[in-house]
C-alpha positions in Angstrom: -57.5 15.3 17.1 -56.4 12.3 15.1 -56.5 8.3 15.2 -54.2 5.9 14.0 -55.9 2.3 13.1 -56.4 0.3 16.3 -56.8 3.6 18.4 -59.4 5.2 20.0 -60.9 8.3 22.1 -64.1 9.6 23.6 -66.3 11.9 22.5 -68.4 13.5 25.4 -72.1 14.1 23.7 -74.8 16.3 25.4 -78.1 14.5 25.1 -81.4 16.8 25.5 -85.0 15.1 25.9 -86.0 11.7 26.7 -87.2 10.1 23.6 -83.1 9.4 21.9 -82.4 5.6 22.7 -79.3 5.5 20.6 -76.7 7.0 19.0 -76.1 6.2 15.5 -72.2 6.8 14.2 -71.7 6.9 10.6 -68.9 7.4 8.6 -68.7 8.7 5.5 -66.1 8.1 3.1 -62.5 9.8 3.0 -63.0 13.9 1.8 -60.7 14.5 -1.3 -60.8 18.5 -1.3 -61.0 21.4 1.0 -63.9 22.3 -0.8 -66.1 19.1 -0.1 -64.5 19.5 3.8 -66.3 22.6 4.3 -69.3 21.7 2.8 -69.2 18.2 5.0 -69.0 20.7 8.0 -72.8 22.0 7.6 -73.8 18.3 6.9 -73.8 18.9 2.8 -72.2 16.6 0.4 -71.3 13.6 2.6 -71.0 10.9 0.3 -71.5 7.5 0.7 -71.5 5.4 3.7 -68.0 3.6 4.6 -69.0 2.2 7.8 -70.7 2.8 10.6 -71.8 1.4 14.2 -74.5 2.0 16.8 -74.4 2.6 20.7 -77.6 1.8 22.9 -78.0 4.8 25.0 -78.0 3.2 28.3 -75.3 1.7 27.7 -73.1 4.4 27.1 -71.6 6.0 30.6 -71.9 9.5 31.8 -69.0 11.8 32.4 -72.1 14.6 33.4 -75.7 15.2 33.8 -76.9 14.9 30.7 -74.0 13.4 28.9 -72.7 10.4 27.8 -69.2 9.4 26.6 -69.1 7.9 23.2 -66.3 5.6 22.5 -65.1 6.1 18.6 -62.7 3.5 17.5 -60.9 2.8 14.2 -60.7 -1.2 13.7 -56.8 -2.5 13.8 -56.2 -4.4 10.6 -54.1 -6.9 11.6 -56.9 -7.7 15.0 -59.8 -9.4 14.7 -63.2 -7.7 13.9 -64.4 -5.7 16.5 -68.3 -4.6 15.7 -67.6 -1.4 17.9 -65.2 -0.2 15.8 -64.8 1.7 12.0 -63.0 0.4 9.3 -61.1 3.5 8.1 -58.1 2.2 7.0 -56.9 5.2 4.4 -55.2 8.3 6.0 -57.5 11.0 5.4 -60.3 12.8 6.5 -63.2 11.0 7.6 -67.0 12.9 7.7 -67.8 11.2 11.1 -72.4 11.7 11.5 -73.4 11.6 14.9 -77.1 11.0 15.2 -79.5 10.5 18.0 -82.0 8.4 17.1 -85.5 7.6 18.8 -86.7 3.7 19.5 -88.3 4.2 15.6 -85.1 4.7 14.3 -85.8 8.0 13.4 -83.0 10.9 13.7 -84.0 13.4 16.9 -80.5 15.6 16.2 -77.3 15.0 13.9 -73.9 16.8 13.9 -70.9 15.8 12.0 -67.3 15.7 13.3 -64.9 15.7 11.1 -62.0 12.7 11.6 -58.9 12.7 11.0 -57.3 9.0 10.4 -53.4 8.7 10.0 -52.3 5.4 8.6 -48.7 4.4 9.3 -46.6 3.9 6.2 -44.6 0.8 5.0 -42.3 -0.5 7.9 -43.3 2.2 10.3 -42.9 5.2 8.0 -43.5 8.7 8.4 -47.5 9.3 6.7 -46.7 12.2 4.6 -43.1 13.3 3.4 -43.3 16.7 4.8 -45.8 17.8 7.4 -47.1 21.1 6.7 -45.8 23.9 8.8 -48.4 26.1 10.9 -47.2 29.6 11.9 -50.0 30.3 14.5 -50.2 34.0 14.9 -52.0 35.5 17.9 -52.4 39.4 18.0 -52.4 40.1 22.6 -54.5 43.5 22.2 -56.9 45.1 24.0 -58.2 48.8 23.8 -56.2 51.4 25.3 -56.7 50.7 29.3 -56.7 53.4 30.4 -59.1 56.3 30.1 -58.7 59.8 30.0 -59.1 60.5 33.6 -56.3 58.5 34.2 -58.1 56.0 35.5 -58.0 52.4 34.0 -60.9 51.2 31.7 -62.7 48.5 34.3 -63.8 46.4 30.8 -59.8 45.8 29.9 -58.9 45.2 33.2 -61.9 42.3 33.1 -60.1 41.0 30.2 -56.7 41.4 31.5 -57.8 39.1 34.3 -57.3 35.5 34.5 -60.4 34.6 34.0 -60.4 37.2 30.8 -60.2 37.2 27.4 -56.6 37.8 27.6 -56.0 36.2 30.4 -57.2 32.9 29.3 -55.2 32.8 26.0 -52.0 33.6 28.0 -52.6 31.1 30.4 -53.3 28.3 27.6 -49.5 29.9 26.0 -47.8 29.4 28.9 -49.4 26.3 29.5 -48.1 24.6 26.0 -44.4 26.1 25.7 -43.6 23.4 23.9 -46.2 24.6 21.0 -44.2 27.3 19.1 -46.4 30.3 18.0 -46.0 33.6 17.1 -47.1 36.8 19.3 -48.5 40.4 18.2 -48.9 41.8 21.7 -50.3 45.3 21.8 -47.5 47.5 23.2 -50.3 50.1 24.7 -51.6 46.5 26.0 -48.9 44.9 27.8 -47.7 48.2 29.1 -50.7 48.8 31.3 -51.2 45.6 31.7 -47.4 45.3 34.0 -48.6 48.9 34.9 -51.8 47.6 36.7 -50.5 44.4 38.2 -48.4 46.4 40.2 -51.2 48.4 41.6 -54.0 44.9 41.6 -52.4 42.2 42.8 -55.2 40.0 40.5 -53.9 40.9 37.9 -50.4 39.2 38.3 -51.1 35.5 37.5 -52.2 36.4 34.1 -49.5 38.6 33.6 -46.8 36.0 34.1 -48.3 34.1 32.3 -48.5 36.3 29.2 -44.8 37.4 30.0 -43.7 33.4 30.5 -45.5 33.2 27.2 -43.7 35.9 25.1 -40.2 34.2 27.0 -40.6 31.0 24.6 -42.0 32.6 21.0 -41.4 35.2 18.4 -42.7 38.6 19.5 -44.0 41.1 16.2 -43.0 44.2 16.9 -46.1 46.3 16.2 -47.9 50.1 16.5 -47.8 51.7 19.8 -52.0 51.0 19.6 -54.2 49.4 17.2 -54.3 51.9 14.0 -55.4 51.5 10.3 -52.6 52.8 8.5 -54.9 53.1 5.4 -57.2 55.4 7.1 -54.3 57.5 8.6 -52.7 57.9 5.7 -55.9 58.9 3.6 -56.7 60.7 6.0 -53.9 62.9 6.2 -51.9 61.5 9.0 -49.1 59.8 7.5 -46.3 60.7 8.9 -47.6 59.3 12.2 -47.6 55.5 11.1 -43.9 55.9 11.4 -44.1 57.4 15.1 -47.0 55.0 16.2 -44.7 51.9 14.8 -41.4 53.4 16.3 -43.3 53.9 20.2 -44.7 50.4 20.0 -41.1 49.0 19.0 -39.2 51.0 21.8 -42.1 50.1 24.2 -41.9 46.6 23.4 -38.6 46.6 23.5 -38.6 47.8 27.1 -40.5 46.3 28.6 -39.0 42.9 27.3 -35.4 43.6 27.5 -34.7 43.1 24.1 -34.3 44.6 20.5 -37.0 43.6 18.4 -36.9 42.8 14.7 -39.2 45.4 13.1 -38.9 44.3 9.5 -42.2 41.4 9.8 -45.3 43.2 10.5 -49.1 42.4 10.8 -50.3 45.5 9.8 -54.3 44.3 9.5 -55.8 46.2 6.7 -53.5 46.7 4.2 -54.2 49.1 0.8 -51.0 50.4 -1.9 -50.7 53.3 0.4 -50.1 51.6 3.3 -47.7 49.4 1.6 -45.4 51.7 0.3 -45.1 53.3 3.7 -44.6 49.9 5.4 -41.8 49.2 3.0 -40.4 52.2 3.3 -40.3 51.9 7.0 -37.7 48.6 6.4 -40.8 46.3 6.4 -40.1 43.9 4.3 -42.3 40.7 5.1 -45.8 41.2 5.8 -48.7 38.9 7.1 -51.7 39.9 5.1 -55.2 38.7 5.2 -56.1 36.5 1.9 -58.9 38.1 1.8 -57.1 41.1 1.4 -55.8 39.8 -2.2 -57.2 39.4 -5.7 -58.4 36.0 -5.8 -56.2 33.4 -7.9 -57.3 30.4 -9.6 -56.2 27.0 -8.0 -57.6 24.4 -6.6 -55.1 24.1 -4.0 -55.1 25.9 -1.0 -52.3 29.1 -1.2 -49.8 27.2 1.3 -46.4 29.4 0.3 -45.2 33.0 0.8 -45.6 35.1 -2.1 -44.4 38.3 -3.4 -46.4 41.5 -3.1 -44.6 44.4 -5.9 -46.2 48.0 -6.1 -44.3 51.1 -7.1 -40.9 49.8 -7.0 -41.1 48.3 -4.0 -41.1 44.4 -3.4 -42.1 42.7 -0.2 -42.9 39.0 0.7 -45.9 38.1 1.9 -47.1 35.1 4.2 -50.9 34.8 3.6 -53.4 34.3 6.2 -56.1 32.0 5.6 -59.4 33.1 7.1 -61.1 30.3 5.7 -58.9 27.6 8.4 -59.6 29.8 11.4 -62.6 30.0 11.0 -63.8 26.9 13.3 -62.1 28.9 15.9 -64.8 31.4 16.0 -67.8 29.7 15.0 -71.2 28.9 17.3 -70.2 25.2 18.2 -68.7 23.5 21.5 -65.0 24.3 22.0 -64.2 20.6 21.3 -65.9 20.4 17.9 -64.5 23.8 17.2 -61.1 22.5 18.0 -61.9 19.6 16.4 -62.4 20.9 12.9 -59.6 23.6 13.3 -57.3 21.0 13.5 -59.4 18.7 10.6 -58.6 21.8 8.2 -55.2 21.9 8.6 -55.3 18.2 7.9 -56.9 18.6 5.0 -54.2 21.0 3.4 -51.5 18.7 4.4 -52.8 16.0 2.7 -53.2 18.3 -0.7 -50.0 18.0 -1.6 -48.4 15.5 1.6 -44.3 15.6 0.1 -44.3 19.2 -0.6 -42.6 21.7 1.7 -46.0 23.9 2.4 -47.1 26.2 4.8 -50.8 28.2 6.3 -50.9 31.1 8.2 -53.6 31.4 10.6 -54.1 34.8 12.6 -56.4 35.0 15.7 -59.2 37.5 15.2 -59.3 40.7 16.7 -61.2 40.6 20.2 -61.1 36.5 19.9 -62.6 35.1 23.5 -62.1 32.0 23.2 -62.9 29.5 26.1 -59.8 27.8 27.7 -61.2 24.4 26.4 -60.9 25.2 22.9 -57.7 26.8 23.4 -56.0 23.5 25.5 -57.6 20.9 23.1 -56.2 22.9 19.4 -52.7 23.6 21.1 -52.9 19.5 22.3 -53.6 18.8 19.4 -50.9 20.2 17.7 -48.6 18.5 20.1 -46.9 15.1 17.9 -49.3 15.8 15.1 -48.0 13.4 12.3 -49.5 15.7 10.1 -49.0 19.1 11.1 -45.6 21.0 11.9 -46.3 24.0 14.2 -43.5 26.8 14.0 -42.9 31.0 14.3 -43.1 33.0 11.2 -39.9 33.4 10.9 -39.1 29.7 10.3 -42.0 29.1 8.3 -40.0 32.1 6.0 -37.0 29.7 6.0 -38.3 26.6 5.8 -40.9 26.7 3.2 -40.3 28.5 -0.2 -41.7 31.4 -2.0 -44.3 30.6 -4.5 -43.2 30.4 -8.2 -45.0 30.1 -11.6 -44.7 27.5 -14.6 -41.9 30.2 -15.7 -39.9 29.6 -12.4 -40.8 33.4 -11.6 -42.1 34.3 -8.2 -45.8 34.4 -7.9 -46.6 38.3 -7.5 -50.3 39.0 -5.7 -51.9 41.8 -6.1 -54.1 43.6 -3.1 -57.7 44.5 -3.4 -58.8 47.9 -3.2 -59.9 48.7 0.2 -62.0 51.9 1.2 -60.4 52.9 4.5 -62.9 55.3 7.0 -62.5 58.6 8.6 -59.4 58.4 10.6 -61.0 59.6 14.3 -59.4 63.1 14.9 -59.1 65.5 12.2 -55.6 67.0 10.6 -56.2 70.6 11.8 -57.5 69.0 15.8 -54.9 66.5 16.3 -51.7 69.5 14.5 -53.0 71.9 16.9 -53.0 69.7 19.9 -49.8 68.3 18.9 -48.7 72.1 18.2 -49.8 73.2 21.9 -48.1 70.0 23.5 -44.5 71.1 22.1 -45.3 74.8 23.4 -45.3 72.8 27.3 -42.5 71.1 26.4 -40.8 74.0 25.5 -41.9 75.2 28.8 -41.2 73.0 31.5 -38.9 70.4 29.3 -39.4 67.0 27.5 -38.6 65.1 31.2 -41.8 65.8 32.6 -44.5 63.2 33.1 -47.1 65.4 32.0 -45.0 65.3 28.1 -44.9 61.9 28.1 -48.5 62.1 29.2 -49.4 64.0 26.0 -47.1 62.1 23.7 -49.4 59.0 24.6 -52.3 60.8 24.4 -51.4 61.4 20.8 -50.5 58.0 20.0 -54.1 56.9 22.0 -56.1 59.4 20.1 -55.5 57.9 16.1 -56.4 54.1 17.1 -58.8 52.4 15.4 -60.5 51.1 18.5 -62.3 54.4 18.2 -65.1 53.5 16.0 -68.5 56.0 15.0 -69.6 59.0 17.2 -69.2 57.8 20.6 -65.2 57.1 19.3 -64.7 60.1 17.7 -65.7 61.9 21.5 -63.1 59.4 22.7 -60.5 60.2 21.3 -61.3 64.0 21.4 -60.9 63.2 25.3 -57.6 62.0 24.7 -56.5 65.6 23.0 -57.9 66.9 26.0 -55.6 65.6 28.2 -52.9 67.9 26.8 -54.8 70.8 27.0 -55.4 70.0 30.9 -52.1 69.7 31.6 -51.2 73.0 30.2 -54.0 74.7 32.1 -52.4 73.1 35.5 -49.2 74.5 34.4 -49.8 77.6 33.1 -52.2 79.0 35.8 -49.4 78.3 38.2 -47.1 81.2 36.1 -48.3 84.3 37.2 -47.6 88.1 36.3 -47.9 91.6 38.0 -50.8 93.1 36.3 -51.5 96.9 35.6 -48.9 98.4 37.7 -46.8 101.6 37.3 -43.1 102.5 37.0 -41.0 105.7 36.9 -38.1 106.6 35.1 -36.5 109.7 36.3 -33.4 109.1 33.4 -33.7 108.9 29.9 -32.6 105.2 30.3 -33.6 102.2 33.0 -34.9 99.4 34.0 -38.7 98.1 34.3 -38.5 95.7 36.9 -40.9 92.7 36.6 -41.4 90.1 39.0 -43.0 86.6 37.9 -44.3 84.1 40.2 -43.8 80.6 39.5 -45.9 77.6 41.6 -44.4 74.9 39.6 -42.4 72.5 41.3 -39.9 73.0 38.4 -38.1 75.6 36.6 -39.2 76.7 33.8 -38.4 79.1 30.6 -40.5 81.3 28.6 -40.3 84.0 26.0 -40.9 87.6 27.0 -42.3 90.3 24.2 -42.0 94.0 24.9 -44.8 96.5 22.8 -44.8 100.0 23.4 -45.1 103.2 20.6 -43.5 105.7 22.8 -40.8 103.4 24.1 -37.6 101.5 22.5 -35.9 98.4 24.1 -32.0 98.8 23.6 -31.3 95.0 24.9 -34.4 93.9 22.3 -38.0 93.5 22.4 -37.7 90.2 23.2 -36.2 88.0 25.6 -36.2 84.4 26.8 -36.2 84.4 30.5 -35.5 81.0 32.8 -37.6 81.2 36.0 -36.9 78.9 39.1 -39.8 77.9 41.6 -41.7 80.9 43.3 -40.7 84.7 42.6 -38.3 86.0 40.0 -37.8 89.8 39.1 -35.7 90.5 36.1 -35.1 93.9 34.5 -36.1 95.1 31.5 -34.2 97.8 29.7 -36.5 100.8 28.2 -35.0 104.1 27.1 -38.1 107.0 26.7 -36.9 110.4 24.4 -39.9 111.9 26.3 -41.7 112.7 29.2 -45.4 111.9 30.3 -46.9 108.2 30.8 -47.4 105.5 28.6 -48.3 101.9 28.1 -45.7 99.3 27.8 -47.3 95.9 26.4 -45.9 92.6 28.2 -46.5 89.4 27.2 -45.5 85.8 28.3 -45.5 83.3 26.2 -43.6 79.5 25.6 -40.1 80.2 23.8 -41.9 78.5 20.7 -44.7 80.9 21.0 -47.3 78.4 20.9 -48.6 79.3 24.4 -49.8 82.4 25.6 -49.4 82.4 29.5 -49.7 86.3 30.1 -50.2 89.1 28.8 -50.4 92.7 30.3 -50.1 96.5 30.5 -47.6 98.6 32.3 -47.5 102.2 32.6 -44.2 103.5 32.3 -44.4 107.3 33.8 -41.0 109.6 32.4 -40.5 112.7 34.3 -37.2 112.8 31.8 -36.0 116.0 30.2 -34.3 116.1 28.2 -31.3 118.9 26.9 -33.0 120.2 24.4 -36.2 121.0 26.4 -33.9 122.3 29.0 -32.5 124.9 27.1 -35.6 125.9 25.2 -36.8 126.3 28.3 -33.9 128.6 29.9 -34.2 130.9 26.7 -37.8 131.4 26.6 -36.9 132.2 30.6 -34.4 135.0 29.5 -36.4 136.3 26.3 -39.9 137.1 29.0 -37.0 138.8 31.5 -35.4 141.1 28.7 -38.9 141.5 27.4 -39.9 142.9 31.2 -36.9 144.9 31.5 -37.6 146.8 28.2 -41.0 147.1 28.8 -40.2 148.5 32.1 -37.4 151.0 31.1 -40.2 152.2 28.3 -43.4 153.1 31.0 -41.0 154.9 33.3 -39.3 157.1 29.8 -42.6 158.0 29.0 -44.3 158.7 32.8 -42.9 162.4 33.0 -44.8 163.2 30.3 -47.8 161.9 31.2 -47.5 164.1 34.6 -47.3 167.5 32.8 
């Protein structure tokens, strides 16, 4: 990644057709800005020629078919002339031209590689009087793995595998512990990824090496699964930033066996909104995307923390620079891509070389990087005379906050941001969330299928859930509550349509529930009836152990004759309905009044006989004469 004078390394170069005779390397002369080293990267603005030397092709040997390995050497001052070598003797960044060239001299292909030359100083001494420090950040996240069926998501798993996207940035981690960085694993992530290894044994390389990794390097605490808090919170949902934040914490904490700082954050997209609500969560240092900012005026790269100030509330902020990572991802070879990642930061170090500075750089979201590119930037970073790599929290202590010409802190200011939709809706997600505490209030917050439901919550409001086919997804993931209360509540079961007596004015309904749980459970029952009143209350809650339960139910009836008595069964928070269902409650009661009504009209109809009687026998003689 860098040559002192005197030194010297290969660069393998991939050679198509048959008409290049020789390669041509020129060197252009030292790059003075950023901007000029980003333009040098497309071949623009190279300058002037400082010195350059040519290789016959044939000469030149071949590590691979269709390769040859190009010795680039800078000449050693103090050694004679070597004619195979570039005089570059001023620390800085060298425009290095590659060129193929044809028997005519004329160029067949050309790419530039951008070289990074380190002089010694006087007597031996360090280059530069403060390397500048590189906090690395590199978010470990995949999608939620597994899918609403329970069943894991076979396109995480393939980049959970060694071979993976995942799996080959943990194995270049662990493979460079010496390199400090700082982590943003997914919580969702690495909990189904230790989750699956146990059940896929292929799995368990690349885990170790991710867990070997997070062993030697900060570790951002983070939400429970990708979100954008912006979205949530226009969108209605913000009071669950605080509950996808604390589950990725305590999972995270878990499943590492420690207490993690929550107070640093990478929250991605950031707006005011979101930024109150961070702060207001105790997070305190944020690591925002540049881009994110209002633009300021300098023509030095941002290389300090600044302060971000809205509403009262005051954070500090360590910018990311897009613009440095951006090699990573571009459409070259991993070497050259390392090449000029490493070139960049070189380039800000040498802005200002005896001033405590500092770059952020944060690995894009879904990165898949080849393992070359990740081995030869973390190699590079390794003795770098230029370049101090560290965590984020001692690039916080180490380099200071940004002040003006006033001595004042340098205060950003965050660019508007237009979130989207969030994926669910308020009213779906409340009432799923609503009908989840109903089962917990059934068969208690220990059950798997609650903590089930609580994930499928957290799953449901990530942003990995993008357009129509993400808004179905995470509809899915709602659904999963709702089948788990279907598999529990058609297990409760209730007599239906039968009939009772009561022979007093007072008893008891007896009602005998069924329960094919494998737990005990509790609900609420309600008691409904015109003709009927409920001494002990029209409601009770009622605990019911596995298989058949009868309790009694106290009615009292003021008359006779049959009527319907309303029962229904429902969670003790009333969210869920399990039952409900009519019982005829037959009185053959009497009661005192009705009995003595009825003995006097009994003695008025005798008397009323007996008179009558009496009166046809006075009068019968009479009749006869």
């Amino acid at each position: 990644s860098w040559l002192a004078p005197g030194e010297a390394a290969n660069a393998v170069v991939r050679v198509a057709g048959s008409q290049a005779v020789d390669v041509n390397v020129v060197a252009h002369q030292v790059i003075d800005s950023r901007t000029e080293f980003e333009e040098t990267l497309t071949g623009d603005g190279l300058g002037s020629v400082a010195d350059q030397v040519s290789f016959p092709l044939a000469a030149l040997p071949s590590s691979e078919a269709g390769t040859v390995v190009l010795p680039l050497g800078i000449q050693d001052p103090a050694a004679l002339r070597d004619p195979a070598r570039l005089q570059l003797s001023r620390t800085g960044i060298y425009p290095i031209e590659l060129e193929l060239r044809d028997a005519e001299g004329n160029a067949l292909a050309e790419f530039v590689l951008p070289l990074v030359v380190v002089a010694p100083g006087p007597a031996g001494t360090p280059t530069v009087g403060e390397k500048l420090r590189v906090a690395w950040v590199w978010p470990l996240v995949a999608d939620p793995a597994i899918l609403p069926d329970g069943k894991p998501d076979a396109e995480v798993v393939a980049e959970l595998q060694a071979a993976g996207r995942l799996g080959v940035q943990a194995d270049a981690l662990a493979g460079a512990p010496d390199i400090p960085v700082t982590l943003a694993p997914g919580p969702e992530t690495l909990e189904a990824w230790t989750g699956l290894a146990r059940q896929d044994e292929s799995l368990a390389p690349s885990l170790a090496s991710v867990q070997a990794a997070l062993g030697t390097n900060q570790v951002l605490s983070g939400p429970y699964v990708p979100i954008n808090i912006p979205s949530l919170i226009a969108g209605g949902f913000g009071a669950e930033v605080g509950a996808e934040l604390a589950r990725g914490n305590e999972t995270l904490g878990s499943l590492l066996g420690t207490r993690l700082d929550p107070r640093t954050a990478l929250p991605g997209p950031t707006d005011a909104a979101s930024f109150v609500a961070l702060r207001d969560g105790n997070v305190d240092r944020l690591i925002v995307d540049g881009d994110a900012l209002v633009p300021m005026d300098s023509r030095l790269t941002p290389a300090q923390p600044v302060a971000l100030e809205l509403q009262g509330r005051v954070a500090t902020a360590v910018v990311s620079d897009p613009g440095l990572g951006a090699p990573l991802t571009a459409d070259l070879s991993p070497a050259l891509r390392a090449q000029q990642f490493l070139a960049g930061l070189a380039m800000v170090a040498l802005e200002q070389p005896n001033v405590v500075r500092g770059v952020a750089v944060v690995n894009p979201r879904g990165w898949e990087a080849p393992a070359p590119l990740l081995d030869a930037a973390l190699a590079g970073l390794r003795g770098h005379p230029l370049l101090d790599p560290v965590v984020v929290d001692q690039w916080l202590d180490q380099v200071p906050p940004a002040t003006g010409d006033d001595g004042a802190p340098v205060v950003r200011e965050l660019e508007p941001y237009a979130p989207p939709a969030p994926p669910v809706t308020p009213a779906t997600f409340l009432d799923a969330a609503g009908r989840l505490g109903g089962l917990r209030s059934l068969i208690g917050s220990g059950d798997l299928r609650i903590a089930r439901g609580d994930k499928a919550l957290r799953i449901a409001l990530s942003s990995a859930w993008v357009g129509g086919a993400g808004r179905l997804r995470a509809q899915a993931e709602l659904g999963v509550i709702d089948q788990s209360i279907d598999e529990v509540l058609s297990r409760i079961r209730v007599p239906v349509g039968s009939t009772v007596t009561l022979t007093a004015r007072k008893g008891k309904i007896p009602v005998t529930f069924l329960n094919e749980t494998d737990r005990t459970i509790r609900v609420k029952v309600t008691l409904e009836s015109d003709k009927l009143f409920f001494p002990d209350g029209a409601e009770r809650e009622v605990e019911l152990p596995p298989r058949n339960t009868t309790v009694g139910f106290t009615v009292e009836s003021r008359a006779s004759g049959t009527f319907p008595l309303v029962l229904t069964v429902t969670s003790v928070d009333e969210e869920l309905v399990i039952q409900s269902t009519r019982v005829r409650v037959r009185s053959t009661f009497v009661s005192g009044v009705g009995v003595f009504l009825t003995v006097g009209a009994a003695l008025f109809l005798a008397m009323w006989w007996l008179l009558h009687f009496r009166r046809r026998r006075r009068h019968a003689p009479d009749a006869a004469t």
